[in-house]
N, CA, C and O atoms as a CHARMM CRD file, in Angstrom:
* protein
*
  248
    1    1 UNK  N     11.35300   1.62400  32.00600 PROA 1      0.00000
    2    1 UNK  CA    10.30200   2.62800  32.10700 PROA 1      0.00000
    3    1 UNK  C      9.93000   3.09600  30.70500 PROA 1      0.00000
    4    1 UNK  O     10.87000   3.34600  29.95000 PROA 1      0.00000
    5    2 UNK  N      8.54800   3.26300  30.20600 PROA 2      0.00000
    6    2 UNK  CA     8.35100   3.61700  28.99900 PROA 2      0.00000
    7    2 UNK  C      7.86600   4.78400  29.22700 PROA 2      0.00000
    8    2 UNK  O      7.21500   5.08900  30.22500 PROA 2      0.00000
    9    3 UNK  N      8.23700   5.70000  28.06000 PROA 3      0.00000
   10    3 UNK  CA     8.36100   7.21000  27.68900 PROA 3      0.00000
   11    3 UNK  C      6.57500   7.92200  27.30300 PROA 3      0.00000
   12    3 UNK  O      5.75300   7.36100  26.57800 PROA 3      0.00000
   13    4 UNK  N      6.43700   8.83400  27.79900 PROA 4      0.00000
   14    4 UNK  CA     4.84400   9.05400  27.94200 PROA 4      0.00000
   15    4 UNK  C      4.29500   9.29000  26.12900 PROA 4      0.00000
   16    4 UNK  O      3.17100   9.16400  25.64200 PROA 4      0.00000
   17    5 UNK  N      5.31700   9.58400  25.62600 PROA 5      0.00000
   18    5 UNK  CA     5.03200   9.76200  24.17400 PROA 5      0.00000
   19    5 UNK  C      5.70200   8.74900  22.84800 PROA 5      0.00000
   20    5 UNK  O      5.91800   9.16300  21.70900 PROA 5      0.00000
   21    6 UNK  N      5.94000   7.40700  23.32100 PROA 6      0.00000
   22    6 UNK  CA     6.34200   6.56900  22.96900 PROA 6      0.00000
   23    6 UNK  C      5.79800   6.43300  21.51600 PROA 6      0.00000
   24    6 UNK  O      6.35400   6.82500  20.49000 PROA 6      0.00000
   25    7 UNK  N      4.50900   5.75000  21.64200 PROA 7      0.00000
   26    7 UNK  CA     3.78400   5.12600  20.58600 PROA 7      0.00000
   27    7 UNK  C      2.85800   6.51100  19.70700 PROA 7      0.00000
   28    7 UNK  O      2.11700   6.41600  18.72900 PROA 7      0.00000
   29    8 UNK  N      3.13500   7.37500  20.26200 PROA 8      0.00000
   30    8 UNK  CA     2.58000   8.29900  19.45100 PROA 8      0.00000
   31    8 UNK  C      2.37400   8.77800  18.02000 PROA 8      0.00000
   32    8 UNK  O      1.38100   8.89600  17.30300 PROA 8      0.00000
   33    9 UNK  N      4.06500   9.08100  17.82300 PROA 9      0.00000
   34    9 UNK  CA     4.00000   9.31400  16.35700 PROA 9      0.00000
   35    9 UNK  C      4.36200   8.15200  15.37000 PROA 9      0.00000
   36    9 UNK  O      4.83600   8.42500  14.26600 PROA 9      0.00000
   37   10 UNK  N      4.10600   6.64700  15.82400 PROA 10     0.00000
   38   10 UNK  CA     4.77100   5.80900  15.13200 PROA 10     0.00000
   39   10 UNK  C      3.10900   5.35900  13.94500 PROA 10     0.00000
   40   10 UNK  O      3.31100   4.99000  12.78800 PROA 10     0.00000
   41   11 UNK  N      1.77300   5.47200  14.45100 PROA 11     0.00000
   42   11 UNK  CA     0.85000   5.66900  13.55800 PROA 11     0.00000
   43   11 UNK  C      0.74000   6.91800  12.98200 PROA 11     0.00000
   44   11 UNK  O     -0.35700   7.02400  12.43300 PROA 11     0.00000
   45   12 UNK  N      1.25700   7.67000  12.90500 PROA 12     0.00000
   46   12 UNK  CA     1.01000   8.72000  11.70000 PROA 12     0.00000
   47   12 UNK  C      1.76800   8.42900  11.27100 PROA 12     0.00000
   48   12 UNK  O      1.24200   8.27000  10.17000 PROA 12     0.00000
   49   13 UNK  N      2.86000   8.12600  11.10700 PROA 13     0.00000
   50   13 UNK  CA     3.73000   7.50800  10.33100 PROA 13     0.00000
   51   13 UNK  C      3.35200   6.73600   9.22500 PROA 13     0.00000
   52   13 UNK  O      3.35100   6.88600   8.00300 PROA 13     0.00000
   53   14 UNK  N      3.05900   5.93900   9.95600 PROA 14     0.00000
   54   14 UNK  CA     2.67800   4.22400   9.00000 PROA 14     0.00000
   55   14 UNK  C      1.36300   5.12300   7.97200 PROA 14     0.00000
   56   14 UNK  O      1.38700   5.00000   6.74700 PROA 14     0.00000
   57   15 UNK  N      0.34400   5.94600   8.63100 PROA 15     0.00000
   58   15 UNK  CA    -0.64100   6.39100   8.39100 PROA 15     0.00000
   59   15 UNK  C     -0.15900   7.23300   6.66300 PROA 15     0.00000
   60   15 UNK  O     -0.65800   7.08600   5.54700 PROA 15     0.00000
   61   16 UNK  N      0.59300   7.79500   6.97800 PROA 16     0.00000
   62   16 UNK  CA     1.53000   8.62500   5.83100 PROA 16     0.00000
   63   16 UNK  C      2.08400   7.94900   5.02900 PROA 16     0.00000
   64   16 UNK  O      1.97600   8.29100   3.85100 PROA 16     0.00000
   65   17 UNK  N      2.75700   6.92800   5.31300 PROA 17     0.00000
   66   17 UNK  CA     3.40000   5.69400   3.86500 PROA 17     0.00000
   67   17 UNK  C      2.42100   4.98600   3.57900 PROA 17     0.00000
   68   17 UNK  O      2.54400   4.56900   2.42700 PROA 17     0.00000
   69   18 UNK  N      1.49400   4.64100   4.06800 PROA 18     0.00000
   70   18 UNK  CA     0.29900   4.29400   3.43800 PROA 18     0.00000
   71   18 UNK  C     -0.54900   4.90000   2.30100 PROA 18     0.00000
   72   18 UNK  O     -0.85200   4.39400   1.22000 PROA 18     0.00000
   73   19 UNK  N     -0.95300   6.48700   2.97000 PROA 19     0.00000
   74   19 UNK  CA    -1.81600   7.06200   2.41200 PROA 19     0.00000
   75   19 UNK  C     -0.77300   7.79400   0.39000 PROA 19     0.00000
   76   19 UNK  O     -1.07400   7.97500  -0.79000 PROA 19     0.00000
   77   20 UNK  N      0.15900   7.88500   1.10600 PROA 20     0.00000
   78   20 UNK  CA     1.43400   8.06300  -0.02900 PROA 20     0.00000
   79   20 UNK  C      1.13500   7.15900  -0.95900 PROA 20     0.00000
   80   20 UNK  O      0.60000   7.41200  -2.03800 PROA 20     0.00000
   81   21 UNK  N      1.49700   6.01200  -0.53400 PROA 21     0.00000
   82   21 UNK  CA     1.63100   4.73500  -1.77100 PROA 21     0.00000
   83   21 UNK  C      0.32200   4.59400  -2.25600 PROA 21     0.00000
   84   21 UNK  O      0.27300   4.45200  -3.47800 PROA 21     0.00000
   85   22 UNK  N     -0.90000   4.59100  -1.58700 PROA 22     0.00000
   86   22 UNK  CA    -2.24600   4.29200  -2.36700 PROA 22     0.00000
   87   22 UNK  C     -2.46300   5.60800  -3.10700 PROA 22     0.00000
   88   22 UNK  O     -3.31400   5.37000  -3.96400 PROA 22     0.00000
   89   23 UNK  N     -1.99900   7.18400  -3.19100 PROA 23     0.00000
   90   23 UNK  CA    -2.81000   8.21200  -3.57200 PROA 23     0.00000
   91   23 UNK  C     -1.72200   8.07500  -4.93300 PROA 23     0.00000
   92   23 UNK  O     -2.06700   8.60600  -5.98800 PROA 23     0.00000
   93   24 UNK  N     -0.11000   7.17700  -4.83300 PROA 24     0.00000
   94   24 UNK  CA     0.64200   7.55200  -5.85000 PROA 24     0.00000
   95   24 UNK  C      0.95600   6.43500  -7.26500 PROA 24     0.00000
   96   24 UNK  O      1.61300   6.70200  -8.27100 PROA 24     0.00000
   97   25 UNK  N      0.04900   4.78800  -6.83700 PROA 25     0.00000
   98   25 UNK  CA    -0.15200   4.05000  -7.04500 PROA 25     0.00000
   99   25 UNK  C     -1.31000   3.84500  -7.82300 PROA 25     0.00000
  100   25 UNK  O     -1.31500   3.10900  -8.81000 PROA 25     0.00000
  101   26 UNK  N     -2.63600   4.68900  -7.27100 PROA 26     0.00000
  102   26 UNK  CA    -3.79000   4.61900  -8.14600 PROA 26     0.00000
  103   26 UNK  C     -3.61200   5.76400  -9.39000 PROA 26     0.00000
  104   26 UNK  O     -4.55000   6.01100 -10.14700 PROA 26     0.00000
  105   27 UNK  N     -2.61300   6.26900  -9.47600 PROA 27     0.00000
  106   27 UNK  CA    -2.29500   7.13000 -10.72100 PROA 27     0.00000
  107   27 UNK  C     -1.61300   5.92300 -11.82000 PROA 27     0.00000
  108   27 UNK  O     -1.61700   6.14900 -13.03000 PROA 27     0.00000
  109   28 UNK  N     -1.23300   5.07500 -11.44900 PROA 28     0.00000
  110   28 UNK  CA    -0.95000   4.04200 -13.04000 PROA 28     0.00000
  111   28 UNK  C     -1.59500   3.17800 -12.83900 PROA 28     0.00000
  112   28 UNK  O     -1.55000   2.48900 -13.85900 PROA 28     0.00000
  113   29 UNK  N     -2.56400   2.47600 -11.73500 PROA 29     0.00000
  114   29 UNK  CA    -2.89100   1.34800 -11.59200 PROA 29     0.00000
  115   29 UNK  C     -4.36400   1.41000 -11.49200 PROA 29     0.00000
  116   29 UNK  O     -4.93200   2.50000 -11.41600 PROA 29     0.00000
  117   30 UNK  N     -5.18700  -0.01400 -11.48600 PROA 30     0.00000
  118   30 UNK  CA    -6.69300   0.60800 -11.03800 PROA 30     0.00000
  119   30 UNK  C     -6.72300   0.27900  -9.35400 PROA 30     0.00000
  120   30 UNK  O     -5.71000   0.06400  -8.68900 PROA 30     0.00000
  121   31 UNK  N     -7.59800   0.28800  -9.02400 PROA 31     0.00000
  122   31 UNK  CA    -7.82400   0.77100  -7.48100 PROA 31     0.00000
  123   31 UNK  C     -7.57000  -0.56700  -6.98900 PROA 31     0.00000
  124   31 UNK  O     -6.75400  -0.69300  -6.07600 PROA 31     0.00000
  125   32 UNK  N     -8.18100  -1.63200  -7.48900 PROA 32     0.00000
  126   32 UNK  CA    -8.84900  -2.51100  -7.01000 PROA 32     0.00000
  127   32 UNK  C     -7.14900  -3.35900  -7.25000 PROA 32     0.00000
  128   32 UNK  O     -7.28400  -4.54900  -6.96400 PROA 32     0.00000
  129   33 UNK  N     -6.15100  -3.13800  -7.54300 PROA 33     0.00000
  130   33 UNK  CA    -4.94600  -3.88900  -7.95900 PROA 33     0.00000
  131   33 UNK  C     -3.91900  -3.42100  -6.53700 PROA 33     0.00000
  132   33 UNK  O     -3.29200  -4.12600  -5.74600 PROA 33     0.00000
  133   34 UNK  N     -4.08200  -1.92500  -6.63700 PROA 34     0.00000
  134   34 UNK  CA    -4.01800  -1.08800  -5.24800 PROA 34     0.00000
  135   34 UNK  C     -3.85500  -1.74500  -3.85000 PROA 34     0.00000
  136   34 UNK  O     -2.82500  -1.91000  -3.19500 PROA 34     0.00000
  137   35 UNK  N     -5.34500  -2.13100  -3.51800 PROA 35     0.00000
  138   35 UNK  CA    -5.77700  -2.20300  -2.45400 PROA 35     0.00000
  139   35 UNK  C     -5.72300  -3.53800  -2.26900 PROA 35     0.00000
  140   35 UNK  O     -6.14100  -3.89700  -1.16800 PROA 35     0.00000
  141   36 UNK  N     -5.25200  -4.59000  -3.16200 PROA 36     0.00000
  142   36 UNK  CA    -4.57400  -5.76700  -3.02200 PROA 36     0.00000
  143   36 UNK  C     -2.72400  -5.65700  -2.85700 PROA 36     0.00000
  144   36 UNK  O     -2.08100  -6.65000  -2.51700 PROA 36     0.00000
  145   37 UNK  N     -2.30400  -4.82200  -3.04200 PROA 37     0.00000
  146   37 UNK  CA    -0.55500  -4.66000  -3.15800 PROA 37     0.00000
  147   37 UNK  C     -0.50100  -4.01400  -1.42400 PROA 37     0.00000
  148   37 UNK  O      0.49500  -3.95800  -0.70200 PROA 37     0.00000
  149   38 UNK  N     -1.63900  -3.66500  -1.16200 PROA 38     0.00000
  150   38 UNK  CA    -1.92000  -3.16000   0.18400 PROA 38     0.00000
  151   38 UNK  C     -1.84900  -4.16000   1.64900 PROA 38     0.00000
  152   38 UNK  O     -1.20700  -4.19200   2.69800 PROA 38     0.00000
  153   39 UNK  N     -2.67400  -4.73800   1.13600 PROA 39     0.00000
  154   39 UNK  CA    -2.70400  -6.23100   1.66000 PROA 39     0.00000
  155   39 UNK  C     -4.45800  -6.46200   2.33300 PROA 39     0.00000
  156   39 UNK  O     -4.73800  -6.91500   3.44300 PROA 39     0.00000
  157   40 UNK  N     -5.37300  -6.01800   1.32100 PROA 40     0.00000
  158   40 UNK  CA    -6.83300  -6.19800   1.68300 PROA 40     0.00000
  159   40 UNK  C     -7.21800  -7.03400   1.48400 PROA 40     0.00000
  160   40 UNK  O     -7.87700  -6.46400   0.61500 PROA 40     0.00000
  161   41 UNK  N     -7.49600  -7.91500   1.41400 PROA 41     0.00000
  162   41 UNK  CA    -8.23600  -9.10300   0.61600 PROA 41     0.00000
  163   41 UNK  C     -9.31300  -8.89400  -0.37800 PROA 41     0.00000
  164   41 UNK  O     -9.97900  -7.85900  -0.39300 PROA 41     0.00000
  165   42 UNK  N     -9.44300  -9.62200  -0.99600 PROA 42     0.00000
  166   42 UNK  CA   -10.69100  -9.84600  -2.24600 PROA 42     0.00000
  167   42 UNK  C    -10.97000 -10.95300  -2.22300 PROA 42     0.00000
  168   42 UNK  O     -9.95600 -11.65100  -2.20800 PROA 42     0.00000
  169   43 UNK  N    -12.24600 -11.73500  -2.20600 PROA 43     0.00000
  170   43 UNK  CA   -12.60200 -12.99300  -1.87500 PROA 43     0.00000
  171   43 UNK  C    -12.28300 -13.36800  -3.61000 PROA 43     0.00000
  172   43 UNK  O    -11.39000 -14.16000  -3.91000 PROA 43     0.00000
  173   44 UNK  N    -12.84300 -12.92000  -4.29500 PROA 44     0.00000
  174   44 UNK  CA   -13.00100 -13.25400  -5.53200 PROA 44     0.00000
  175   44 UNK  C    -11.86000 -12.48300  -6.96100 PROA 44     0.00000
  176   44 UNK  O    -11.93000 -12.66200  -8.17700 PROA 44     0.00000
  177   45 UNK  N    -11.08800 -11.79700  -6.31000 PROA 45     0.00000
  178   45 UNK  CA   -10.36200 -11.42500  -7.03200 PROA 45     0.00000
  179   45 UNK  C     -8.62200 -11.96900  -6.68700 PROA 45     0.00000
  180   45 UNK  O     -8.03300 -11.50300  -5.71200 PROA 45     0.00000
  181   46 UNK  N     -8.10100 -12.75600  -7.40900 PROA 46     0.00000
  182   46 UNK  CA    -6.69900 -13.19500  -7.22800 PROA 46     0.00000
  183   46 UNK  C     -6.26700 -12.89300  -8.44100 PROA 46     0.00000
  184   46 UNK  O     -6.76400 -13.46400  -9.41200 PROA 46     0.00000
  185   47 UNK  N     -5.49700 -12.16300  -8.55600 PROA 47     0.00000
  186   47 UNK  CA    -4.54700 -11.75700  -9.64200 PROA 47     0.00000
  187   47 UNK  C     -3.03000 -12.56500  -9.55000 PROA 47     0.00000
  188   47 UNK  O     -2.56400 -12.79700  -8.43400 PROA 47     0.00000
  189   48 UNK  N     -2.44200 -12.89400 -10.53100 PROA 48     0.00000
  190   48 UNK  CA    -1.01600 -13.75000 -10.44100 PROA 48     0.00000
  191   48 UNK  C      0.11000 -12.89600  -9.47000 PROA 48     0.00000
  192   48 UNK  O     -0.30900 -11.79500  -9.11300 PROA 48     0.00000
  193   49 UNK  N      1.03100 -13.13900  -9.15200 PROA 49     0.00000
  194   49 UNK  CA     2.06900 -12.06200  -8.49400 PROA 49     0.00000
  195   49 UNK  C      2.66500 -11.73100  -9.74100 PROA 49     0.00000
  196   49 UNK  O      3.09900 -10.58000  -9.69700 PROA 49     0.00000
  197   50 UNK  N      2.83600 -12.22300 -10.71400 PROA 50     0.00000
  198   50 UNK  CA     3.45900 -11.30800 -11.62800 PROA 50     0.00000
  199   50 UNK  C      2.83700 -10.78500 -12.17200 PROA 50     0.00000
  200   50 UNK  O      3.67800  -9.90100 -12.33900 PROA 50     0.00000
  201   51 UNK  N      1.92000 -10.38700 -12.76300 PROA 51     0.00000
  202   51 UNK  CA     0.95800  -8.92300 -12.37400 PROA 51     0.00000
  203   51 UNK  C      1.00500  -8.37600 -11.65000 PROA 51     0.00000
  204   51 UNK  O      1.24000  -7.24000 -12.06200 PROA 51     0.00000
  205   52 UNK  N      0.91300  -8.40200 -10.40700 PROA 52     0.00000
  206   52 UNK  CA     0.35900  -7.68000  -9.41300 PROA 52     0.00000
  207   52 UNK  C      2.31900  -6.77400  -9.27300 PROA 52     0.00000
  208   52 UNK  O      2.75900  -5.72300  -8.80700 PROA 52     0.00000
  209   53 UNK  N      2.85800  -7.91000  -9.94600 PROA 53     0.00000
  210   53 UNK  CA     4.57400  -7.04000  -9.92500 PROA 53     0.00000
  211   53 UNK  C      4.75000  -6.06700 -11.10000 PROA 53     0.00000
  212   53 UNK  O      5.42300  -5.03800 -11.05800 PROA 53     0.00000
  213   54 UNK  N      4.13800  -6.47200 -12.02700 PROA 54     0.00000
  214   54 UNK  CA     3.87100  -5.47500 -13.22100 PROA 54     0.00000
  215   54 UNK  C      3.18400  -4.49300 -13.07600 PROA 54     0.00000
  216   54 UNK  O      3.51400  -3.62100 -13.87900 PROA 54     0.00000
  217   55 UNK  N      2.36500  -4.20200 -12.42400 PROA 55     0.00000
  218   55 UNK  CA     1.40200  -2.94400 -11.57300 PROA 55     0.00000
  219   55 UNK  C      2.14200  -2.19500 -10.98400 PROA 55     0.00000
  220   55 UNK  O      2.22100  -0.97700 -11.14100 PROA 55     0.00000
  221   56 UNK  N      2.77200  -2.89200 -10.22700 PROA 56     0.00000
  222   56 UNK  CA     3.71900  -2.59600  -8.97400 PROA 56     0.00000
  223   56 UNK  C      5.17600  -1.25400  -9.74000 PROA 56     0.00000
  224   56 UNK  O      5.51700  -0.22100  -9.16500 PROA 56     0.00000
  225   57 UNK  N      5.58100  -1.62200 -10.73100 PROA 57     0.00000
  226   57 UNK  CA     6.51000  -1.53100 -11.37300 PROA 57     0.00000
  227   57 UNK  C      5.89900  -0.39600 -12.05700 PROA 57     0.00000
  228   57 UNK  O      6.59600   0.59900 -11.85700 PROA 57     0.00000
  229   58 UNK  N      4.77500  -0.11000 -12.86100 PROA 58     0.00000
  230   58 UNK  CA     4.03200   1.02600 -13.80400 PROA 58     0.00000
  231   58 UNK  C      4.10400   1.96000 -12.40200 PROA 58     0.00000
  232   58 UNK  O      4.55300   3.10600 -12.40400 PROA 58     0.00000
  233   59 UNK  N      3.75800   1.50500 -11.60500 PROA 59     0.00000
  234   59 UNK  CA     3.32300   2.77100 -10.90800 PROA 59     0.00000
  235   59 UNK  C      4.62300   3.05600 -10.19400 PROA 59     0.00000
  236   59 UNK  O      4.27700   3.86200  -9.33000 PROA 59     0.00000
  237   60 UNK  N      6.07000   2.83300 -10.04400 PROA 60     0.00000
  238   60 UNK  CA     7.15500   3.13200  -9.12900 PROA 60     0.00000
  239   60 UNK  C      8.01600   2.58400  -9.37000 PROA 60     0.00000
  240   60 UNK  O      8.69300   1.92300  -8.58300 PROA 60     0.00000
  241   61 UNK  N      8.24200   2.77200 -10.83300 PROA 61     0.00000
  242   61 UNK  CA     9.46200   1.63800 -11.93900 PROA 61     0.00000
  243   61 UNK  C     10.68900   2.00400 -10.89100 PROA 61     0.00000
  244   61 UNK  O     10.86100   3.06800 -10.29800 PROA 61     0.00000
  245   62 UNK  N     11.44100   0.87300 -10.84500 PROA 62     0.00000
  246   62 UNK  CA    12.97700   1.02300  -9.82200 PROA 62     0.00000
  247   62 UNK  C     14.07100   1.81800 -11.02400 PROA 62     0.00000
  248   62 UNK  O     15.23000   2.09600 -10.71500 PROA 62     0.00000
């Protein structure tokens, strides 16, 4: 039997680590590097993965 409030809060969730990582990410990175680490596509923009790991890293060094 599934629970009447199951699936509820599991998109605000996702909605929140999302909106987190893009608002804390475009502070070292440009947008457009962003919204590829996101997983959007760009027809015309392919950046190497090691860039896109060097971005990755400015904006949330381990």
């Amino acid at each position: 039997m599934r629970e009447a409030n199951s699936g509820k809060h599991e998109f605000k969730q996702i909605h929140g680590f999302r909106k987190f990582f893009k608002n804390n990410a475009e502070r070292a990175c440009k947008t457009i590097d962003v919204e590829k680490l996101m997983g959007h596509t760009e027809n015309y923009y392919k950046p190497s993965h090691d860039y896109l790991l060097s971005e990755y890293i400015k904006a949330f060094p381990i």
